[in-house]
C-alpha beads as a LAMMPS data file, in Angstrom:
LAMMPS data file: protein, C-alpha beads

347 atoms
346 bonds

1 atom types
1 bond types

-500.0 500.0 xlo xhi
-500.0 500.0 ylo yhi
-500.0 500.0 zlo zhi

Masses

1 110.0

Atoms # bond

1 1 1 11.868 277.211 445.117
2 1 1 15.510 276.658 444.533
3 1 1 15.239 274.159 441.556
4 1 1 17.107 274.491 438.307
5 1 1 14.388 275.322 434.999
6 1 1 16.580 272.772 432.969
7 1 1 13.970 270.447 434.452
8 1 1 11.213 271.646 435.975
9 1 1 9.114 274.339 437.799
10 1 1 9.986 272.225 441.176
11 1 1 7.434 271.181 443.473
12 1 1 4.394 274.017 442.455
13 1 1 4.350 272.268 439.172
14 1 1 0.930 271.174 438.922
15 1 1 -0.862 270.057 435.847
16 1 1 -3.548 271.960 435.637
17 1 1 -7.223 270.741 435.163
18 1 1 -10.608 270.292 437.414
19 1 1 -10.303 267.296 439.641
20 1 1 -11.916 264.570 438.166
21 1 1 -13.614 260.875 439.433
22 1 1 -11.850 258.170 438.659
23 1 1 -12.056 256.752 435.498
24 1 1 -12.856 252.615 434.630
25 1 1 -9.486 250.675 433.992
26 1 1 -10.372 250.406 430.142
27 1 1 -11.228 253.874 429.605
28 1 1 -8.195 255.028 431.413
29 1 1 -5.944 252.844 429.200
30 1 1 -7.743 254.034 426.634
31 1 1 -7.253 258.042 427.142
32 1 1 -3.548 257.285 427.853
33 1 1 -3.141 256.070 424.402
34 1 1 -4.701 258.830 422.659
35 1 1 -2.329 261.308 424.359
36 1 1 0.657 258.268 423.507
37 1 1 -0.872 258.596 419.922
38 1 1 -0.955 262.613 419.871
39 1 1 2.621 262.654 421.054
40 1 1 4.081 260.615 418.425
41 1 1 1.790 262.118 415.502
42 1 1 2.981 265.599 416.817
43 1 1 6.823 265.260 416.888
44 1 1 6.706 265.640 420.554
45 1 1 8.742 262.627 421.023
46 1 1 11.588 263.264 418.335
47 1 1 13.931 263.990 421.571
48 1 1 17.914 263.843 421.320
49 1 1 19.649 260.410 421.710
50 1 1 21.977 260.079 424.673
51 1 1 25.062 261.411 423.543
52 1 1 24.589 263.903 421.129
53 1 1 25.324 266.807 423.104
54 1 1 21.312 267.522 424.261
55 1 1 20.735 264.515 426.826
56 1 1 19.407 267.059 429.444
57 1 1 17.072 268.461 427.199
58 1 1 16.389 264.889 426.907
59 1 1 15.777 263.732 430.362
60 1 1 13.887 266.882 430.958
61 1 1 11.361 266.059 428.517
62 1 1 10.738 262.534 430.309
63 1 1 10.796 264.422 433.433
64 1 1 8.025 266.500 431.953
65 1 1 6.123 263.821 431.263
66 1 1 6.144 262.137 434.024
67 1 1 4.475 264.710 436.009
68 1 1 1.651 265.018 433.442
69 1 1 1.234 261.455 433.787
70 1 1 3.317 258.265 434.513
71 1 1 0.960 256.001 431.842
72 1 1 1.703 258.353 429.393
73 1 1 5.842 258.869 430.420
74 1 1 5.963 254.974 430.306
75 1 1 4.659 254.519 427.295
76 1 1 6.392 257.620 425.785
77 1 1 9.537 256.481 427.337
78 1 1 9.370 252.892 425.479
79 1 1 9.207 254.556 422.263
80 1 1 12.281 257.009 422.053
81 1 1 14.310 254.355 423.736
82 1 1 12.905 251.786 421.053
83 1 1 14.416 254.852 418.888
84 1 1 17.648 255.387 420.373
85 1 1 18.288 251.456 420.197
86 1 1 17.716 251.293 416.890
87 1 1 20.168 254.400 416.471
88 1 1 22.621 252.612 418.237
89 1 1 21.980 249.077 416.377
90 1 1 22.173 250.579 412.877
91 1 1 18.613 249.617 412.577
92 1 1 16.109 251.243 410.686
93 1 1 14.472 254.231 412.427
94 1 1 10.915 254.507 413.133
95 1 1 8.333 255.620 410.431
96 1 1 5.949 258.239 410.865
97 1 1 2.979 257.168 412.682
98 1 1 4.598 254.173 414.242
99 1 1 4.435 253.289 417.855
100 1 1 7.083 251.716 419.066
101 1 1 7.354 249.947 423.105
102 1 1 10.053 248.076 424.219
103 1 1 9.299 244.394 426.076
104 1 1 11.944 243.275 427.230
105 1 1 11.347 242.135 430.992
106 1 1 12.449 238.406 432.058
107 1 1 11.026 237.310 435.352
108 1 1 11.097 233.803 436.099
109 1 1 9.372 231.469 434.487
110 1 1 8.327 229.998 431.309
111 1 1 9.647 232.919 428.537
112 1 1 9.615 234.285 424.689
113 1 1 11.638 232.060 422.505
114 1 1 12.956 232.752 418.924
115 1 1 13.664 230.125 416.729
116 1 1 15.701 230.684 412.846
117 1 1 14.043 228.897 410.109
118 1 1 13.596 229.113 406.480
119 1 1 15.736 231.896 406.358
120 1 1 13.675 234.285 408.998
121 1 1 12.928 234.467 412.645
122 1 1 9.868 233.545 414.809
123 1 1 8.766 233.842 417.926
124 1 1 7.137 231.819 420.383
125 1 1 5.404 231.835 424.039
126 1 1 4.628 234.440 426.647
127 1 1 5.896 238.053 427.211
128 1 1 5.361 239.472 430.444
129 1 1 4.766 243.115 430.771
130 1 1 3.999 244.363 427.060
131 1 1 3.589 247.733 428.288
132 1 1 1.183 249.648 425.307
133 1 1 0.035 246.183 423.972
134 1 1 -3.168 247.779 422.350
135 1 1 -1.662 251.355 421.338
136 1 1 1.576 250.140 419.781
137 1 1 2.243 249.648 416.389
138 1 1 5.751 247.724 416.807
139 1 1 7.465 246.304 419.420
140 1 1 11.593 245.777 420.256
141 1 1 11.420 242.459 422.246
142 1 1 13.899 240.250 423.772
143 1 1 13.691 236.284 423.534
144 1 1 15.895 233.739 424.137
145 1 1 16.978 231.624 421.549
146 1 1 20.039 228.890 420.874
147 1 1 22.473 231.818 420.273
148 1 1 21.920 233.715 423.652
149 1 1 19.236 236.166 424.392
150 1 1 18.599 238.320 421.697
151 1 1 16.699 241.494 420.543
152 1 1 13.500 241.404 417.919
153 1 1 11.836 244.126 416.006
154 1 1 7.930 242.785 415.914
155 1 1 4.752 244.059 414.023
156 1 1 2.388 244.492 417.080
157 1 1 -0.828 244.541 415.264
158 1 1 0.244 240.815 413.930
159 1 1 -2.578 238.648 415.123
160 1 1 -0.008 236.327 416.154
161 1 1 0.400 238.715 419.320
162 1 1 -2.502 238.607 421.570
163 1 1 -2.978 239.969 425.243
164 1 1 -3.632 237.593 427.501
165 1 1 -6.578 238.441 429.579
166 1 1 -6.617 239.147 433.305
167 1 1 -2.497 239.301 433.172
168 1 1 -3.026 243.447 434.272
169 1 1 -4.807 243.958 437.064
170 1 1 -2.815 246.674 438.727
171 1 1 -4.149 250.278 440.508
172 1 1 -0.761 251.875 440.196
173 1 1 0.430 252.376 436.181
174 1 1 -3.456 250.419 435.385
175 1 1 -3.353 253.211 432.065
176 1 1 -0.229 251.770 431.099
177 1 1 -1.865 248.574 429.942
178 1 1 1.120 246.128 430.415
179 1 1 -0.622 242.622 430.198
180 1 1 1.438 239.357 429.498
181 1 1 0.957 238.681 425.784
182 1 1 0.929 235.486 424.041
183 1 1 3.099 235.239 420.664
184 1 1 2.354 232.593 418.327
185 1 1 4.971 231.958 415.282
186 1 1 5.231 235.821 415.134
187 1 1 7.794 237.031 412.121
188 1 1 10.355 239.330 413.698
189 1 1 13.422 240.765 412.890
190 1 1 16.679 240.385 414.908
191 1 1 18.349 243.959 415.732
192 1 1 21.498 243.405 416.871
193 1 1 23.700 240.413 417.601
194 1 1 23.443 237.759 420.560
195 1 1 23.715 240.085 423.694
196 1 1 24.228 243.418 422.274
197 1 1 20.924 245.057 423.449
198 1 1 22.362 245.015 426.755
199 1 1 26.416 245.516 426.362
200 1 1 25.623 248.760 424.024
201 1 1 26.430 251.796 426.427
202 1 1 23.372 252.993 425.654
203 1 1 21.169 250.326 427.885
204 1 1 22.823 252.353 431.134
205 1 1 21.747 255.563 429.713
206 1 1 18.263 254.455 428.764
207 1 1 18.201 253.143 432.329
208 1 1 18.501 256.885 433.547
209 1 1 16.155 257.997 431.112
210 1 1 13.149 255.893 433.186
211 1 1 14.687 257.781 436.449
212 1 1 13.928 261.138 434.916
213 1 1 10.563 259.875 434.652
214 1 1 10.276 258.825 438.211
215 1 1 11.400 261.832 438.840
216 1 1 8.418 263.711 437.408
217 1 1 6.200 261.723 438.894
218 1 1 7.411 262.516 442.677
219 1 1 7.425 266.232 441.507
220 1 1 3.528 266.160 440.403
221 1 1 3.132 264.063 444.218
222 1 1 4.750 266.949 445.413
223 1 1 2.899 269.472 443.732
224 1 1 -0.446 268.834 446.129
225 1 1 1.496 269.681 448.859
226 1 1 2.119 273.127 447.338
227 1 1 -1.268 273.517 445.521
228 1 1 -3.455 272.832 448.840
229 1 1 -1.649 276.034 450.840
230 1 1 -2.226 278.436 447.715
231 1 1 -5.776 277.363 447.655
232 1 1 -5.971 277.768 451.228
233 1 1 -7.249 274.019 451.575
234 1 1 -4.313 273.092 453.923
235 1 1 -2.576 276.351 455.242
236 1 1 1.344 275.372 455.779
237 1 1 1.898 274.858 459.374
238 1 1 5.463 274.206 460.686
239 1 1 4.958 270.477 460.661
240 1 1 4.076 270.900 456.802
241 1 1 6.338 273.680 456.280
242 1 1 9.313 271.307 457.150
243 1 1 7.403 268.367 455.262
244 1 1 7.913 270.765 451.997
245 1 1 11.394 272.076 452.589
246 1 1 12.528 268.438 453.233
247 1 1 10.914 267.881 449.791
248 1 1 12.354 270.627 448.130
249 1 1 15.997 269.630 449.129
250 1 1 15.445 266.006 448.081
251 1 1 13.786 267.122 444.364
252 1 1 16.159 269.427 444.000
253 1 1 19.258 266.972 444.767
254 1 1 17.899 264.407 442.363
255 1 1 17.317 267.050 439.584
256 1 1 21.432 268.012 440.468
257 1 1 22.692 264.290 440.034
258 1 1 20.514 263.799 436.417
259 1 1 21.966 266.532 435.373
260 1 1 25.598 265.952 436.055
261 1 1 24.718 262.067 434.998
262 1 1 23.203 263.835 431.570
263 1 1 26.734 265.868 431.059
264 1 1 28.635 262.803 431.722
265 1 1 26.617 260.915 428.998
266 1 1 27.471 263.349 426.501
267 1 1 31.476 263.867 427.446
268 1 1 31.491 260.080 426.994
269 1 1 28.431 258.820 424.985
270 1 1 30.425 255.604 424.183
271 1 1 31.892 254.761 427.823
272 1 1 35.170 254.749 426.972
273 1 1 36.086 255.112 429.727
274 1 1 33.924 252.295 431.319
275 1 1 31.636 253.918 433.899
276 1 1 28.090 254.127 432.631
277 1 1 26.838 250.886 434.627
278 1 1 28.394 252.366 437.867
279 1 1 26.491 255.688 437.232
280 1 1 23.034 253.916 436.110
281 1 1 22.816 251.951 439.450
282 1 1 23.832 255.511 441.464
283 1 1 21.653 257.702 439.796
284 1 1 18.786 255.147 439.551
285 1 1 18.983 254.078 443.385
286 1 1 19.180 257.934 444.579
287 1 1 16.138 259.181 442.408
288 1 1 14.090 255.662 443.499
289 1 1 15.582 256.973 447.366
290 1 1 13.942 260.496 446.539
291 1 1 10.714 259.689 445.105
292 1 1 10.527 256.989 447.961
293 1 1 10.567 259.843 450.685
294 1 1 9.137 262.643 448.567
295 1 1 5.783 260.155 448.859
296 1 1 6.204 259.383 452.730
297 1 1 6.811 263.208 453.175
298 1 1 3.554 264.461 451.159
299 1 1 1.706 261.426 452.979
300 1 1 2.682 262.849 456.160
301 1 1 1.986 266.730 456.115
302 1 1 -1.136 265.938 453.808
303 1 1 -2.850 262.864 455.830
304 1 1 -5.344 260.920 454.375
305 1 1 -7.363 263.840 452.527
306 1 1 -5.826 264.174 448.874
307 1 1 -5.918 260.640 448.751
308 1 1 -9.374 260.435 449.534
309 1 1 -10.557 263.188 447.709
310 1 1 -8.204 263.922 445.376
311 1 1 -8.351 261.698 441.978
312 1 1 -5.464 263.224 440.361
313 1 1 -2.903 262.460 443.442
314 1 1 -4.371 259.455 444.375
315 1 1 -3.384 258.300 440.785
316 1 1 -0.096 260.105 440.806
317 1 1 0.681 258.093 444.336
318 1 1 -0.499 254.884 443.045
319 1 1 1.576 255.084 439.641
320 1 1 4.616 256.031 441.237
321 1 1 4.513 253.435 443.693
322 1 1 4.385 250.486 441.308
323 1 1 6.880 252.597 438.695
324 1 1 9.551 252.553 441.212
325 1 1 9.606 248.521 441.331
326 1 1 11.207 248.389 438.379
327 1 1 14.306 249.505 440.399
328 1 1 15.683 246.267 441.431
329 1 1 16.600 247.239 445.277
330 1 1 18.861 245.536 446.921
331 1 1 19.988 243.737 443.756
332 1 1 21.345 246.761 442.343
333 1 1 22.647 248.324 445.570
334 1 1 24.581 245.213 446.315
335 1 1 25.940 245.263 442.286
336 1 1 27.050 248.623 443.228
337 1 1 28.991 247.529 446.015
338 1 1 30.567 244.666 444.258
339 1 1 31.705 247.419 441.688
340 1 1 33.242 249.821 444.043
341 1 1 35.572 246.892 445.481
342 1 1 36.488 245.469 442.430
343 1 1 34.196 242.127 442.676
344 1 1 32.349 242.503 439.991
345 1 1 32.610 243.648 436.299
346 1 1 31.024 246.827 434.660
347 1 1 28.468 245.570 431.923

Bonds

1 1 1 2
2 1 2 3
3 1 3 4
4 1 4 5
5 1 5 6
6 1 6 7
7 1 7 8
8 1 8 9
9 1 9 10
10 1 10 11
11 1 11 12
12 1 12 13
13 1 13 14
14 1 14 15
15 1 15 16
16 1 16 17
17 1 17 18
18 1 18 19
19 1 19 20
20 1 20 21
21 1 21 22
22 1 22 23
23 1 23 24
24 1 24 25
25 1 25 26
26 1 26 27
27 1 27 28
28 1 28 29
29 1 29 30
30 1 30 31
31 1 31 32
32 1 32 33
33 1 33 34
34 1 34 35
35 1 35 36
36 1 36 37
37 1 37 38
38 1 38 39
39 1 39 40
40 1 40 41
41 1 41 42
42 1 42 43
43 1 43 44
44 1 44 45
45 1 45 46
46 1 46 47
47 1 47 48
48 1 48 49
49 1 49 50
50 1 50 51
51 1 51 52
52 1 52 53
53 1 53 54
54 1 54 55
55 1 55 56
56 1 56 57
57 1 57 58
58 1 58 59
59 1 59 60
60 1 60 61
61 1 61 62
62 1 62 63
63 1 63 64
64 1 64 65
65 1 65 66
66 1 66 67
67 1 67 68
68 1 68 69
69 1 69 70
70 1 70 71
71 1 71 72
72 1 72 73
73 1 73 74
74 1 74 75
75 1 75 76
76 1 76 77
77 1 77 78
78 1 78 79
79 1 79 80
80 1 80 81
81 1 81 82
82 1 82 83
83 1 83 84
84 1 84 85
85 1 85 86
86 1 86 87
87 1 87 88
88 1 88 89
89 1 89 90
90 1 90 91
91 1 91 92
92 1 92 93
93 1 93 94
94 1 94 95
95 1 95 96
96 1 96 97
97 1 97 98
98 1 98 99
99 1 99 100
100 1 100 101
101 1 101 102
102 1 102 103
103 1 103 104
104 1 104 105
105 1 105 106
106 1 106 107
107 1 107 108
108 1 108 109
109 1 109 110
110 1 110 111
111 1 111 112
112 1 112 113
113 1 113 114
114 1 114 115
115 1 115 116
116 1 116 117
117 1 117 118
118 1 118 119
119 1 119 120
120 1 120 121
121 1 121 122
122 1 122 123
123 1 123 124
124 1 124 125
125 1 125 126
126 1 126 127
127 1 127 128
128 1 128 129
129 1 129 130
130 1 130 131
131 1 131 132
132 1 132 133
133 1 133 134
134 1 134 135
135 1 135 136
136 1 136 137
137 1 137 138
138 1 138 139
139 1 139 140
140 1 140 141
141 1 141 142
142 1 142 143
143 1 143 144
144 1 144 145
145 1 145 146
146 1 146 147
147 1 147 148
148 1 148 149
149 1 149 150
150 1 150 151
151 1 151 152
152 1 152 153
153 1 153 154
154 1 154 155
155 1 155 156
156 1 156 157
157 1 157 158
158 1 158 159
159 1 159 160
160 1 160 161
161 1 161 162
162 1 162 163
163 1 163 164
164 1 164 165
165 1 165 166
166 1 166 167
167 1 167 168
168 1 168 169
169 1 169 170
170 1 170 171
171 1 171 172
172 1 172 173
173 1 173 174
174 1 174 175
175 1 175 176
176 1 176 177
177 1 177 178
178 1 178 179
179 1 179 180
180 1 180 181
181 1 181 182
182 1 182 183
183 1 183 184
184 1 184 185
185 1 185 186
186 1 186 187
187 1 187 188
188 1 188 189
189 1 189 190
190 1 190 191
191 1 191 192
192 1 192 193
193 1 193 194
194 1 194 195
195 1 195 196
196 1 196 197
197 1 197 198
198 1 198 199
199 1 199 200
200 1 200 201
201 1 201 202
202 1 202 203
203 1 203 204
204 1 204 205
205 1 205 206
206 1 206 207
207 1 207 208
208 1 208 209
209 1 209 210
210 1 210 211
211 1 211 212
212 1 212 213
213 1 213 214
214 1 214 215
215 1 215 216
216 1 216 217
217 1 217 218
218 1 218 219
219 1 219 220
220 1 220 221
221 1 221 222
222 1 222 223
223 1 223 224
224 1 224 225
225 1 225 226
226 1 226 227
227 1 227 228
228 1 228 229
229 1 229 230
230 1 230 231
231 1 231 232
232 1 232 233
233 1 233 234
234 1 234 235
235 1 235 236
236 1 236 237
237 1 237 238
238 1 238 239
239 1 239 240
240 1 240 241
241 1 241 242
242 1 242 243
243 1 243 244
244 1 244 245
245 1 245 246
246 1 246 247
247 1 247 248
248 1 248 249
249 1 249 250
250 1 250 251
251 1 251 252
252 1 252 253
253 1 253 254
254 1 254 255
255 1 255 256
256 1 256 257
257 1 257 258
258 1 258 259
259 1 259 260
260 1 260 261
261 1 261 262
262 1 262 263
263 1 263 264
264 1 264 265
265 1 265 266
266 1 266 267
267 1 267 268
268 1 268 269
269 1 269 270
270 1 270 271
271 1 271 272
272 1 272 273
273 1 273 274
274 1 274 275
275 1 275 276
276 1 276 277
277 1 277 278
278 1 278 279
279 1 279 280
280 1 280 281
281 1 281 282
282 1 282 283
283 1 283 284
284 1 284 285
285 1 285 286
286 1 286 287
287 1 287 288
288 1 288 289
289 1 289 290
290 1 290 291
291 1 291 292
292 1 292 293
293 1 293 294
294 1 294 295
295 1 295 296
296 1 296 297
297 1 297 298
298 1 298 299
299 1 299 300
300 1 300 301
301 1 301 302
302 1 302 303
303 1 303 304
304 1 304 305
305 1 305 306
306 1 306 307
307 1 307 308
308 1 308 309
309 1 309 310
310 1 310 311
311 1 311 312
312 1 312 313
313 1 313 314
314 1 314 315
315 1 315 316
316 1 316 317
317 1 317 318
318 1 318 319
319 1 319 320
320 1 320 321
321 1 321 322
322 1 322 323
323 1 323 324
324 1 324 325
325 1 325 326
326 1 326 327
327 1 327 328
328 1 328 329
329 1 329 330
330 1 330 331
331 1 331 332
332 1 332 333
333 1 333 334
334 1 334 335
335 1 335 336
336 1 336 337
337 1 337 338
338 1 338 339
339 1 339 340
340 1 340 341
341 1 341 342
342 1 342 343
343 1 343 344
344 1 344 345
345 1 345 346
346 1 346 347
């Protein structure tokens, strides 16, 4: 295989492991927070900021991740970029043992609202999406309040935060239990100023961070394509064989451009020179491109059989599918395009 080692074994990376039936929604959630849990109590998660000279080393970890599992990536991914924000918000660092996600999704409808009084800060409604509801120990979270929108350190085990039940009833990303959660007068702490969770450089480079974990995930999609010729399960034919060079070339391209977007972070961790949103929406909408064909491709020269029979991919298939929505499409492409011709302002 022609891809680089500074992230990844390429498409024969498989995690290793008997094949296994698939586990009940609660007990999957629940195994992907012990490994969350293991992660964070081991150091495993202490990875480089963007910008400090190490972001590949960075992205490659995510990467990593995400082809051991996209549950676990997700919710491992929330936590160093609660991290870096705090880094890059002077605000305190997480303590040992502490969880951290970050909620800070706003689709429409009725939202999370923060309200100052008696010299402190509560909050108020319904959070959509609270990724690691039941494994996290704190929370950043975004409300809107009569100063702008606005980010909020929160104690997740406050009983004041409850999941509301029935909210997750996904296939794809079901371990990465992400229900809506209800907050009622909840104490929080504001990290920032009005709007500076997303004007600080580093929300584009966090951005790319959830790419690299995309990224993973299409390589560990990939990796049955691979594993069922060794074994001797699916010998390559031609039709396969060009299934798995196409796939090669388009891992290895998006490996190229996270790299050179990784460099780029660290000549410029501040964007100086004003390109990081231009580079987030590029690098996001070619990896979402990759891992968009890398799972037509494997469909293809595999059929219907790994799916069927095949917990592990069926799971890596169904995560990645649902992972990728958080690209926003068409949104972003036509962003990008407004960019390039001067219509529209880099954020």
């Amino acid at each position: 295989m022609t891809t680089d080692a500074t992230f990844s074994a390429g498409v024969g990376a498989r995690p290793g492991g008997p094949p296994a039936g698939p586990p009940s929604p609660a007990e999957r959630c629940r195994t992907v927070a012990r490994r969350f849990t293991a992660l964070v109590d081991g150091g495993d998660l202490r990875l480089p900021f963007p910008g400090e000279g190490r972001t590949r080393e960075r992205f490659r970890a995510l990467a990593a991740l995400g082809r051991e599992d996209l549950c676990v990536a997700r919710l491992a991914e929330g936590h160093v970029d609660a991290a870096a924000i705090l880094h890059e918000l002077d605000g305190p660092p997480p303590e040992p043992g502490e969880r951290w996600g970050v909620w800070a999704a706003h689709p429409p409808g009725p939202g999370l609202t923060a309200t100052a009084r008696g010299g402190g800060w509560w909050l108020n409604g319904v959070k959509p999406y609270c990724s690691g509801v039941h494994s996290c120990t704190h929370a950043l979270v975004t409300a809107d309040s009569d100063q702008g929108r606005r980010l909020f350190a929160a104690r997740v085990g406050d009983p004041a935060i409850a999941p509301v039940p029935g909210t997750w009833q996904a296939v794809g990303m079901a371990g990465s239990d992400s229900p809506d959660a209800t907050f009622t007068e909840v104490p929080a702490t504001p990290v920032g100023d009005a709007g500076s969770y997303l004007r600080r450089p580093g929300f584009q480079h966090g951005g790319i961070g959830v790419a690299a974990c995309w990224l993973g995930g299409a390589q560990a999609v990939a990796a049955t394509l691979v594993a069922g010729a060794e074994a001797g399960h699916r010998p390559l034919d031609a039709h396969a064989a060009a299934h798995l060079g196409e796939v090669d070339v388009l891992l290895h391209a998006a490996e190229s451009v996270l790299q050179r977007a990784a460099d780029e972070i660290d000549e410029d961790p501040l964007d100086r020179l004003g390109g990081a949103r231009m580079r987030s929406l590029r690098v996001r909408a070619l990896v979402e491109k990759v891992c968009t064909d890398v799972l037509r491709h494997v469909g293809q020269a595999t059929g219907a059989e790994p799916l069927c029979h095949d917990a592990r991919h069926a799971r890596a298939v169904a995560d990645l599918t649902v992972y990728l929505r958080q690209h926003h499409a068409e949104r972003n492409h036509a962003e990008l395009g407004l960019l390039l011709t001067g219509q529209a302002e880099e954020r």
